[in-house]
C-alpha positions as CSV (number, residue, x, y, z in Angstrom):
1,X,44.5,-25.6,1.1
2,X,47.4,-23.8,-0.4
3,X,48.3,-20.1,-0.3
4,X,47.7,-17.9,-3.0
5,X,44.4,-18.8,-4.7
6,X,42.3,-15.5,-3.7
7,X,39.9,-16.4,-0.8
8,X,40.7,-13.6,1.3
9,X,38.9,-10.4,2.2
10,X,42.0,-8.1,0.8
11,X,41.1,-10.4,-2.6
12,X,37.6,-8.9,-3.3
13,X,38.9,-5.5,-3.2
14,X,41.8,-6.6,-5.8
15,X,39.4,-8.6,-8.0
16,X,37.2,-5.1,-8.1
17,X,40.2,-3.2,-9.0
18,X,41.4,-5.5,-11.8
19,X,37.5,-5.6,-13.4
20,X,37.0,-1.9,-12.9
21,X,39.9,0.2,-12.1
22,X,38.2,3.3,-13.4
23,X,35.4,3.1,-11.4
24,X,34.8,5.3,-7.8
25,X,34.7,2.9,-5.0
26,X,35.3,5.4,-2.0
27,X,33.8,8.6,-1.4
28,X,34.5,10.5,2.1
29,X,34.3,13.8,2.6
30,X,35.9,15.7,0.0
31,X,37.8,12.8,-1.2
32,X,37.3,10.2,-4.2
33,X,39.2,7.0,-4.8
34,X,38.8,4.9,-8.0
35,X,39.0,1.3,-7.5
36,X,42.8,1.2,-8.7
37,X,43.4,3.8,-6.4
38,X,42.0,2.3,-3.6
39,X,44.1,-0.8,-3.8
40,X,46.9,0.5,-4.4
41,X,46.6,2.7,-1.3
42,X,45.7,-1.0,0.2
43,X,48.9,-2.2,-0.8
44,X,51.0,0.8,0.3
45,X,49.5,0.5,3.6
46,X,50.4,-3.3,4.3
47,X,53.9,-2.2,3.6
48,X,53.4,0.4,6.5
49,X,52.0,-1.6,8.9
50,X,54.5,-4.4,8.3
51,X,57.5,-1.6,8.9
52,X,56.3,-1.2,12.3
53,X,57.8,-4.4,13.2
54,X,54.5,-6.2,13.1
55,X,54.9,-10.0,11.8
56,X,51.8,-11.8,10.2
57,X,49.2,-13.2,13.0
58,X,50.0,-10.0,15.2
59,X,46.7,-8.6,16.3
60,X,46.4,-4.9,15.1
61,X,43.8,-2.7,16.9
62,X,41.7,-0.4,15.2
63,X,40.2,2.8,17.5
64,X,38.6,5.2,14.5
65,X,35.6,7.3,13.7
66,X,34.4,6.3,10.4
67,X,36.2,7.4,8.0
68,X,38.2,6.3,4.5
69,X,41.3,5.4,6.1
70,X,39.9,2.9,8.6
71,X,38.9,1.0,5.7
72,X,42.2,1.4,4.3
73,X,43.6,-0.1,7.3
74,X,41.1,-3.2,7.5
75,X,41.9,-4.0,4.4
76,X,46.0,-3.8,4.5
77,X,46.0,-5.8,7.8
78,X,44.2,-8.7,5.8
79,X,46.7,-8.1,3.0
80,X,49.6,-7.9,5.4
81,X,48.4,-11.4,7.5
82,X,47.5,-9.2,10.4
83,X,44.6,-10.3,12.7
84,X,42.1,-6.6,12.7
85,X,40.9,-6.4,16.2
86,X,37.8,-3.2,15.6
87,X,36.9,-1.2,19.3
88,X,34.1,0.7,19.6
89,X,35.2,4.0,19.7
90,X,32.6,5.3,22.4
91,X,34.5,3.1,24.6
92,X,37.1,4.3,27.2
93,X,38.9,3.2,30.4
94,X,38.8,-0.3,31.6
95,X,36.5,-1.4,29.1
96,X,38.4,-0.2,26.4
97,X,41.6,-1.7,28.0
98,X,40.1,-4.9,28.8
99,X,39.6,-5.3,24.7
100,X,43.3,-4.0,23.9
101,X,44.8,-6.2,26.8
102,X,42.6,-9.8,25.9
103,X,43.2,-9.7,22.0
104,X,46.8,-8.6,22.7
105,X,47.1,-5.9,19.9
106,X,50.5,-5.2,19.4
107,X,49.8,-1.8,17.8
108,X,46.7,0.4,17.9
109,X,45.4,2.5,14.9
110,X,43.5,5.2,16.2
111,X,42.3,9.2,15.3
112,X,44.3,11.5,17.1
113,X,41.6,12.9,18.7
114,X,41.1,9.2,20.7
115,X,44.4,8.4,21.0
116,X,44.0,9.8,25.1
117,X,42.0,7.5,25.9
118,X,44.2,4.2,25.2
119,X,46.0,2.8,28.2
120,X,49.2,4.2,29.0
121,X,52.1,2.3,27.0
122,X,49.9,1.1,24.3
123,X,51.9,1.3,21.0
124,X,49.7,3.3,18.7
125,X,50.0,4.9,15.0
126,X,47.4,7.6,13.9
127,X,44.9,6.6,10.8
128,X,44.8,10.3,9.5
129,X,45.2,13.9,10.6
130,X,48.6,14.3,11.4
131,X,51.4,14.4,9.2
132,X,52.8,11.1,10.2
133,X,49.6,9.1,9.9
134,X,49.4,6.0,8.0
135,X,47.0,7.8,5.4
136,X,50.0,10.5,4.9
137,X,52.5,8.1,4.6
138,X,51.3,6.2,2.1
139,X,52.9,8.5,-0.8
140,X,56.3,7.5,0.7
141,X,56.1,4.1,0.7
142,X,56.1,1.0,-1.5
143,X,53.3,-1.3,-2.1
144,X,53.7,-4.7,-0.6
145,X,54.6,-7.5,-2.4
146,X,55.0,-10.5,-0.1
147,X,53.1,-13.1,0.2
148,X,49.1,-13.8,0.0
149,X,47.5,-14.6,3.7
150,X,45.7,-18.7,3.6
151,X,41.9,-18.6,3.6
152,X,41.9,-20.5,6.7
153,X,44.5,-17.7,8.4
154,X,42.6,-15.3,11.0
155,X,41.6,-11.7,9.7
156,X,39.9,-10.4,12.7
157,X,38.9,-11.0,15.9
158,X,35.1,-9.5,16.1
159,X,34.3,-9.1,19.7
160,X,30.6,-9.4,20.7
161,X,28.4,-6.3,22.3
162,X,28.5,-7.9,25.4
163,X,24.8,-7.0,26.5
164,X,24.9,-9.7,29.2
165,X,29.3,-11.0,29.8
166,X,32.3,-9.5,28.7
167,X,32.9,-9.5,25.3
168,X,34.3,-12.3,23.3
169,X,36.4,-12.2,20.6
170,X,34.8,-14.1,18.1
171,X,37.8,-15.3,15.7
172,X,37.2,-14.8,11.7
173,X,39.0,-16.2,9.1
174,X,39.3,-15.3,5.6
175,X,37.1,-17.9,4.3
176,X,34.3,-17.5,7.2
177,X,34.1,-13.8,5.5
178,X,34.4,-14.2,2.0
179,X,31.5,-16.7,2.3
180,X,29.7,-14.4,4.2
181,X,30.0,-12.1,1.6
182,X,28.6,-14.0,-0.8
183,X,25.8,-14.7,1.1
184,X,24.9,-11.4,1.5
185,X,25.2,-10.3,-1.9
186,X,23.0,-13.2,-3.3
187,X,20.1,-12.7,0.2
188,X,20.4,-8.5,-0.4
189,X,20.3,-8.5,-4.1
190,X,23.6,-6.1,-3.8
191,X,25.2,-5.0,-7.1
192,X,27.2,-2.9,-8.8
193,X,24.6,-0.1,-9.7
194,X,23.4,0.4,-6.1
195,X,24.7,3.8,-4.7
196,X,25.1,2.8,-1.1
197,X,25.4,4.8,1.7
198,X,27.4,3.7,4.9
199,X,26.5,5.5,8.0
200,X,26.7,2.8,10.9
201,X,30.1,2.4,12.5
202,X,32.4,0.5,10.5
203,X,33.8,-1.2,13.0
204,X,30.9,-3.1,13.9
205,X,29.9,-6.3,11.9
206,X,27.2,-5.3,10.2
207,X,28.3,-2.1,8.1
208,X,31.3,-3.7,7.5
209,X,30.7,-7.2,6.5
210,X,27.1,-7.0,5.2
211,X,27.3,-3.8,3.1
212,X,30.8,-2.2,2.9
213,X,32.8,-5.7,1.6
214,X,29.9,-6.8,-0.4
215,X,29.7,-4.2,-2.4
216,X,33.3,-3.4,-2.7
217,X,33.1,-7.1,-3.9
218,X,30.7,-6.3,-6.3
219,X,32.0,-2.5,-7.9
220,X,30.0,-0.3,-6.6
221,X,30.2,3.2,-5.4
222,X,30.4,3.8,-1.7
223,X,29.9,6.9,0.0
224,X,31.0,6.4,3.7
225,X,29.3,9.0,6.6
226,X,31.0,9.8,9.7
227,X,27.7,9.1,11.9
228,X,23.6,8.2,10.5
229,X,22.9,12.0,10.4
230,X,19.1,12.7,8.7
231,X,20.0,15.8,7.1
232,X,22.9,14.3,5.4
233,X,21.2,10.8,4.5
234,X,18.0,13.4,3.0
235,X,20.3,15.3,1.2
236,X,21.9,12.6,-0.6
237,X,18.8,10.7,-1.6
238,X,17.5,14.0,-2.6
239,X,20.8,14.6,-4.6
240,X,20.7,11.1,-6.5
241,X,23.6,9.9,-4.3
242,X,22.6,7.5,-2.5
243,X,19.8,5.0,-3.2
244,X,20.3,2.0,-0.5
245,X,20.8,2.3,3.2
246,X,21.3,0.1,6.4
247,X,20.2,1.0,10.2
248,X,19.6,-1.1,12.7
249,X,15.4,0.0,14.1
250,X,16.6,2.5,16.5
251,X,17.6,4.7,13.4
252,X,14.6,4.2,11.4
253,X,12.8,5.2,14.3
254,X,14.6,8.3,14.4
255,X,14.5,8.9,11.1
256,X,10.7,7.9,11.0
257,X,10.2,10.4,13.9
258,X,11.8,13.8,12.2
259,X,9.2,16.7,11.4
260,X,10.3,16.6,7.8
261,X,10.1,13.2,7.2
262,X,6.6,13.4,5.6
263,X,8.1,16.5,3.2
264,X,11.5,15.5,1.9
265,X,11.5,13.7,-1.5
266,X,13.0,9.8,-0.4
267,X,11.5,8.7,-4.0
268,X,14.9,8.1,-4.9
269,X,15.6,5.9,-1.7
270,X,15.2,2.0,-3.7
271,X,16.5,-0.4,-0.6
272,X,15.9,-0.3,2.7
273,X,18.4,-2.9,4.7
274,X,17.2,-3.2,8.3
275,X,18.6,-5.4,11.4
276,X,21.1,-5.3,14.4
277,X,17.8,-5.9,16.7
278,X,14.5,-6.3,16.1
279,X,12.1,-3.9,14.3
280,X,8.8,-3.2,15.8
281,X,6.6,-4.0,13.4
282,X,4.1,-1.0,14.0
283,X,7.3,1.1,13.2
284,X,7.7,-0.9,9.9
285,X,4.4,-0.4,9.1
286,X,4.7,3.0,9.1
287,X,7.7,3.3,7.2
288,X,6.1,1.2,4.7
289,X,2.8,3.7,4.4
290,X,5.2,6.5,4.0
291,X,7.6,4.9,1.6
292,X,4.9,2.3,-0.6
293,X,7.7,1.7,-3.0
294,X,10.6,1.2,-1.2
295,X,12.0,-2.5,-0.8
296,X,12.6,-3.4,2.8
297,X,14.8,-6.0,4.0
298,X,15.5,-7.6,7.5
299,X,18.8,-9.2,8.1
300,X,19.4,-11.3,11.1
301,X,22.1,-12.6,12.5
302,X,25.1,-12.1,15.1
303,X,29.0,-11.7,15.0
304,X,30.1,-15.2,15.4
305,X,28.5,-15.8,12.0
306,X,29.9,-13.1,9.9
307,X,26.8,-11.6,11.3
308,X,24.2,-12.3,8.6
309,X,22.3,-15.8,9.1
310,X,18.9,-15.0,7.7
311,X,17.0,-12.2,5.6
312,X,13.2,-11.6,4.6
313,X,13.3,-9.9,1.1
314,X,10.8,-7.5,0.3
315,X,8.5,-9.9,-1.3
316,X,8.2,-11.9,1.7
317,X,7.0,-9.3,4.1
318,X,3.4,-9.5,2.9
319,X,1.5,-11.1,7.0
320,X,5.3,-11.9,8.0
321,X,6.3,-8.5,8.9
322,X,7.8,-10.2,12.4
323,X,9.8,-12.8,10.9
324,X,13.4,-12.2,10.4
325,X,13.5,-15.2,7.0
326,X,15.1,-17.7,6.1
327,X,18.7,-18.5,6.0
328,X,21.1,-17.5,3.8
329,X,23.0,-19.1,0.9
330,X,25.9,-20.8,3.4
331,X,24.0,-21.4,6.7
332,X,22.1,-24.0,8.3
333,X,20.0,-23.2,10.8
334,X,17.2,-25.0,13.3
335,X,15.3,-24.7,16.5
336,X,16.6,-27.1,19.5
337,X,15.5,-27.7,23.2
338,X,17.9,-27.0,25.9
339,X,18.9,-30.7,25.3
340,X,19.9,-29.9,21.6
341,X,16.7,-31.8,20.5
342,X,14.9,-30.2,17.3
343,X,11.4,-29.2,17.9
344,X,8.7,-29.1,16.0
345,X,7.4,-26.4,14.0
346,X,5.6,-23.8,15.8
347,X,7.4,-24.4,19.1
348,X,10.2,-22.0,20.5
349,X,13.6,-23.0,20.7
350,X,17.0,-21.8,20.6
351,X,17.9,-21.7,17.4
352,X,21.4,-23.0,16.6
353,X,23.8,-22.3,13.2
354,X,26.0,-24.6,11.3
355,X,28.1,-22.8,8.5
356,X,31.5,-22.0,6.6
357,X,30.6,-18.6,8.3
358,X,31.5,-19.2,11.4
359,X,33.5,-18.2,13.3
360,X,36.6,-20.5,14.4
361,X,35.6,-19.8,18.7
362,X,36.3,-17.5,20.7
363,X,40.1,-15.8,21.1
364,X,41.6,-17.0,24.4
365,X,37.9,-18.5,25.9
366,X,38.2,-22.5,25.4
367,X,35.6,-22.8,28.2
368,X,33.4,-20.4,26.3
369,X,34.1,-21.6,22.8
370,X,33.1,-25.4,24.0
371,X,29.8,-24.4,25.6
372,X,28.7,-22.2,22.4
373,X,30.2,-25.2,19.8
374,X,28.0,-28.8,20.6
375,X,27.4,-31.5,18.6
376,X,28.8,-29.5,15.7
377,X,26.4,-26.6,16.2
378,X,26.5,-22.9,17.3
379,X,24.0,-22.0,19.9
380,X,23.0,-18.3,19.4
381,X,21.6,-17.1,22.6
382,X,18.3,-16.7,20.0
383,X,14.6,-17.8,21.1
384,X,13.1,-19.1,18.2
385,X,9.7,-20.3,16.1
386,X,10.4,-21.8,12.6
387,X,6.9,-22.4,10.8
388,X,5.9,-24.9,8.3
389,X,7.7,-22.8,5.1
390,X,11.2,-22.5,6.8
391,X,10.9,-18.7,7.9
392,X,11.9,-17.7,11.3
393,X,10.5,-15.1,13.9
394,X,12.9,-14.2,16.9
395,X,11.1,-14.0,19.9
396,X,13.4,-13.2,22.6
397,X,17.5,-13.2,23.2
398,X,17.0,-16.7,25.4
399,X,18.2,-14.3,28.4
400,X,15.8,-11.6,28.0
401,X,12.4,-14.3,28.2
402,X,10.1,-12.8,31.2
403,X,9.2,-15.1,34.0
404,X,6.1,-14.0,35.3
405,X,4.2,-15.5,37.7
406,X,5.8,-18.8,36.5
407,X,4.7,-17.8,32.7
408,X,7.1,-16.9,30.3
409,X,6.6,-13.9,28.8
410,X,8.5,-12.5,25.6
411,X,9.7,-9.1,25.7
412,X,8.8,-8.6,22.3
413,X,5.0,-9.0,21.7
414,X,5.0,-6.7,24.8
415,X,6.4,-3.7,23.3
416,X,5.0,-4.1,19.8
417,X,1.8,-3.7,21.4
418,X,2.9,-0.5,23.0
419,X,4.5,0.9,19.9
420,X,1.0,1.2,18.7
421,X,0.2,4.5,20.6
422,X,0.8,7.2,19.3
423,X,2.8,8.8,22.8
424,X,5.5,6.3,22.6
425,X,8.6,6.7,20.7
426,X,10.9,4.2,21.8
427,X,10.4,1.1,24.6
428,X,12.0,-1.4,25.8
429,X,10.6,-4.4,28.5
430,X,12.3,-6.1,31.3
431,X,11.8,-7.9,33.9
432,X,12.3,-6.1,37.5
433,X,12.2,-8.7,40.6
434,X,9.3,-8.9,42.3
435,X,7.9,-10.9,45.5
436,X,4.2,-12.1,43.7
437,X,4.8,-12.4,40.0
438,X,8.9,-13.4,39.9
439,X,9.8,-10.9,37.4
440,X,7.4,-8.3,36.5
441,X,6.7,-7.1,33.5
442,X,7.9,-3.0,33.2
443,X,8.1,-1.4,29.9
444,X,10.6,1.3,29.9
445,X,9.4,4.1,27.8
446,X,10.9,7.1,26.3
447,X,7.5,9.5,25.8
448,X,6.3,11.0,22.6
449,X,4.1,13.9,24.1
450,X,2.0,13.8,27.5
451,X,0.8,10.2,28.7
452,X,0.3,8.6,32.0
453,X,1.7,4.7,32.9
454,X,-1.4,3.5,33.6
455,X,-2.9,4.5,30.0
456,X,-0.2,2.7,28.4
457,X,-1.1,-0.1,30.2
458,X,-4.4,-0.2,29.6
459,X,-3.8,0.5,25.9
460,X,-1.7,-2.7,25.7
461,X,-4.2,-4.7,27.3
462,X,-6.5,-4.2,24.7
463,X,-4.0,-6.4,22.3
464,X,-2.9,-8.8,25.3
465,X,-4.0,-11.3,27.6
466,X,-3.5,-9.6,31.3
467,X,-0.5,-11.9,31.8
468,X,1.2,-10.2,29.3
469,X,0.3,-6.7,30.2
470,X,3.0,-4.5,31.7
471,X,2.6,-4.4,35.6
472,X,4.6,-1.2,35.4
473,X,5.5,1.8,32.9
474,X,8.6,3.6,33.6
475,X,9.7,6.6,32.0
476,X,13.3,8.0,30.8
477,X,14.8,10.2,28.4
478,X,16.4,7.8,26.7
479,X,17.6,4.3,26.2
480,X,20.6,3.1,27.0
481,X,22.3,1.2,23.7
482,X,25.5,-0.3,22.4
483,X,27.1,1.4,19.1
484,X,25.1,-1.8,16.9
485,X,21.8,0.1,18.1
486,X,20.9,-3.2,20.4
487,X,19.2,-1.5,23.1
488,X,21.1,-2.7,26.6
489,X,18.5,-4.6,28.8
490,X,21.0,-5.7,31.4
491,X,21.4,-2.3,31.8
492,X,17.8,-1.3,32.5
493,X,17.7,-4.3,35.0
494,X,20.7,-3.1,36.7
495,X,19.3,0.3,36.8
496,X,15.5,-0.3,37.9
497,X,15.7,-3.4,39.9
C-alpha cells in the first residue's frame, strides 16, 4: 500500500469535516466544536505534539478524565504518526507504571489533577486546565502539514483489562480500526441523525472505537460526559439531547435500579447499545417491560479485535435474549476444541476470530502473540455455543468455567437464575476450592433488601439441577470491577478462597 489514500482513523474525522463543516460534532461542558472546528484543532494539535520532539511511531500516553481534549489528542497522535497508548485513569502506582514503562511512552498526556500519580521522571504535557496545556496552546500554533500516517502504521496500542495476567498491549493499526468502524456503523445502524451520548471512559475500546469514531465517521453530534451519571443521562433524554446510549450491564443495572426510573420520561431514549460483559437477561427483561419501545442491542467482542466481533439487533432478541449474534461485517468467527478442531453446532467451544480487525499481536509479548495467533486464528479466551442459524451465546470466559465435582459448571446460567429474586441487585459466581466438590460453586451477592444465603439458594434451585445450585451465598457491598464494567472474578477468588 502507499501513503496518502485516507485509511486512517485521523481520515474519518477529516472526511466529516469536508462533508459537513457546519455541523456540531463535539459538545463538552460548556463548549461546542463544529466539525471544521474540530479538525482544525486536530491539526493544530499534531503540530504540538510533534514540537515536543516526538518523531512518528513514538508511543504517546494518554492519562485523562473524559473530556473534549482527550479526544483531540487521540486523534492528533494518529494524524501526527504517533502510536496512542490510553491508561485507565483509576490506575496508580506500579500498575500504572508497569503500562507507562512496557509500551515505552515517550510523553504522557494527562489532567493536572493526575499528573502525581505518574512515576517520577516521566515526561508529561497537561491535556487542559492550565495555561500551557495542549488545549491552550492550540491558538498559537500551526496546523500540521506533513505527511499522512500508512494504513498498515500502528495508531495505538490498546492494552487488555487484565482480569486474569498483566495486561497486553494489543497493537492497532489504522486499517484494523477503520474496518472496525465500518463494522459497527453497518451492525449498530449508526448515522448521522442519532444524538449520542458518550458516558463510558474514552480510553477504553468500546466508547471510543464502537461509538465515538463511528459516529464522528458518520456526522453526528456527540455530547461527551465526564462519568455515566443518571441524573445527567435523564436530563438529556428528557431535554431531546440525547437519544442513543452505550453501558456495559453493570450500568443498566444501576440505572434500572434508581427510585425514579419508573417516573422520568426515557420516551425520547431510541437505542440502547449494551456490552463490555454479559447482560443478565432477567435484567434485560426488565429494561425491556419498562422501555417497550426502545431498540436494544448487544455488542460482543474484546480489544484485540477493535473490540466489536458480533451484535444481536433489536429484531433478533425475540427467545435469544442470551445470545450475543452474529458476526459483524469484517469478522469470521467459529467454535473450536482445545485442538483447534470446529465442533458441531450446539457444543461449546472456544470461539476463535479471523479478521482485517485485528489486531497485529501483542507489543513486546512474542511468546504471547504466538499462543493467541494459530493456524491463522485468534483465540479469544471465549466459551462458546453457535446454533444452527449462526448466532452465538457466550457461556463463560474459558477461565471462569466451574469444576465441580468433576462437572463443569458455567458461571453464567448460575447467576441468571439468581437475578430472578427480587433481593439481589448484582452477583457474580466463582469457584472457591474445596476438598469434596473441586471448586464450589459461591455466588457473591451484593443484597437488594433483607435475605438470607440459604433462600437464595433454594430460590435457584427451583430453575437448576442441584449440580448447578450455589453451595454457598456470600455477601458484600459491592463488586469489585475494571473501568470496562467487567466484573473482576480473579479478584473474588483471591479474596474468598
Amino acid at each position: 500500500m502507499t501513503p496518502g489514500h485516507g485509511s486512517t482513523v485521523d481520515g474519518v474525522l477529516r472526511r466529516s469535516a469536508r462533508r459537513t463543516p457546519a455541523r456540531v460534532a463535539v459538545e463538552y461542558r460548556d463548549r461546542t466544536w463544529t466539525y471544521e472546528e474540530f479538525d482544525d484543532a486536530v491539526s493544530r494539535a499534531a503540530g504540538v505534539l510533534l514540537a515536543q520532539g516526538l518523531a512518528p511511531g513514538d508511543r504517546v500516553g494518554a492519562y485523562g478524565h473524559n473530556s473534549d481534549a482527550y479526544l483531540v489528542a487521540f486523534l492528533a497522535c494518529a494524524r501526527a504518526g504517533l502510536v496512542h497508548v490510553p491508561l485507565n485513569h483509576h490506575l496508580t502506582g506500579d500498575d500504572l507504571a508497569y503500562l507507562v514503562r512496557q509500551s515505552g511512552s515517550a510523553l504522557v498526556l494527562t489532567d493536572p489533577d493526575l499528573a502525581g500519580r505518574l512515576p517520577d521522571g516521566t515526561p508529561a504535557l497537561a491535556l487542559r486546565d492550565t495555561d500551557d496545556a495542549l488545549l491552550a496552546r492550540l491558538a498559537d500554533a500551526p496546523p500540521y502539514d506533513g505527511p499522512e500516517p500508512r494504513s498498515e502504521d500502528l495508531v495505538q496500542l490498546l492494552y487488555t483489562s487484565g482480569t486474569t495476567a498483566l495486561p497486553k498491549g494489543a497493537m492497532m493499526t489504522h486499517r484494523a480500526l477503520v474496518h472496525e468502524y465500518l463494522s459497527a456503523i453497518t451492525a449498530l445502524d449508526l448515522s448521522a441523525g442519532d444524538r449520542p451520548v458518550h458516558a463510558l471512559p474514552l480510553y477504553h475500546s468500546a466508547q471510543m472505537h464502537v461509538f465515538l469514531l463511528p459516529y464522528l465517521a458518520v456526522g453526528a453530534t456527540n455530547v461527551i460526559l465526564d462519568a455515566p451519571d443518571g441524573d445527567r443521562l435523564f436530563d438529556l433524554v428528557e431535554q431531546g439531547r440525547a437519544d442513543s446510549l452505550f453501558a456495559p450491564p453493570t450500568v443498566w443495572i444501576g440505572l434500572a435500579n434508581r427510585p425514579d426510573f419508573a417516573e422520568r420520561d426515557l420516551s425520547g431514549l431510541r437505542k440502547a447499545y449494551y456490552g463490555a460483559s454479559i447482560m443478565p437477561v432477567p435484567v434485560l427483561e426488565r429494561l425491556r417491560a419498562r422501555l417497550p419501545e426502545l431498540a436494544f442491542y448487544n455488542c460482543f467482542g474484546q480489544s484485540e479485535i477493535g473490540p466489536l466481533a458480533t451484535v444481536l439487533a433489536p429484531d433478533e432478541h425475540r427467545g435469544r435474549m442470551d445470545s450475543c449474534g452474529r458476526p459483524v461485517l469484517f469478522v469470521d468467527a467459529r467454535v473450536v476444541d482445545e485442538d483447534g478442531k470446529e465442533v458441531p453446532d450446539g457444543t461449546p467451544g472456544e470461539i476463535v476470530y479471523r479478521s482485517p480487525q485485528l489486531c497485529e499481536g501483542y507489543w513486546d509479548k512474542p511468546e504471547e502473540t504466538a499462543e493467541a495467533f494459530r493456524d491463522g486464528w485468534f483465540r479469544s479466551g471465549d466459551l462458546a455455543v453457535r446454533d444452527a442459524h449462526g448466532y452465538f451465546t457466550i457461556v463463560d470466559r474459558v477461565k471462569d468455567v466451574i469444576n465441580s465435582g468433576g462437572v463443569l459448571v458455567a458461571s453464567r446460567q448460575v447467576e441468571d437464575a439468581l437475578y430472578t429474586h427480587e433481593a439481589v441487585a448484582e452477583v457474580a459466581v466463582v469457584g472457591l476450592p474445596d476438598e469434596k466438590w473441586i471448586e464450589a460453586i459461591t455466588a457473591v451477592v451484593v443484597p437488594r433488601g433483607e435475605v438470607t444465603g440459604q433462600e437464595l439458594i433454594a430460590h435457584a434451585r427451583k430453575g437448576l439441577p442441584p449440580f448447578k445450585a450455589p453451595k454457598r451465598v456470600l455477601f458484600v457491598d459491592a463488586l469489585p470491577r475494571n473501568a470496562s464494567g467487567k466484573i473482576l472474578k480473579r479478584e473474588l477468588r483471591d479474596r474468598f478462597a
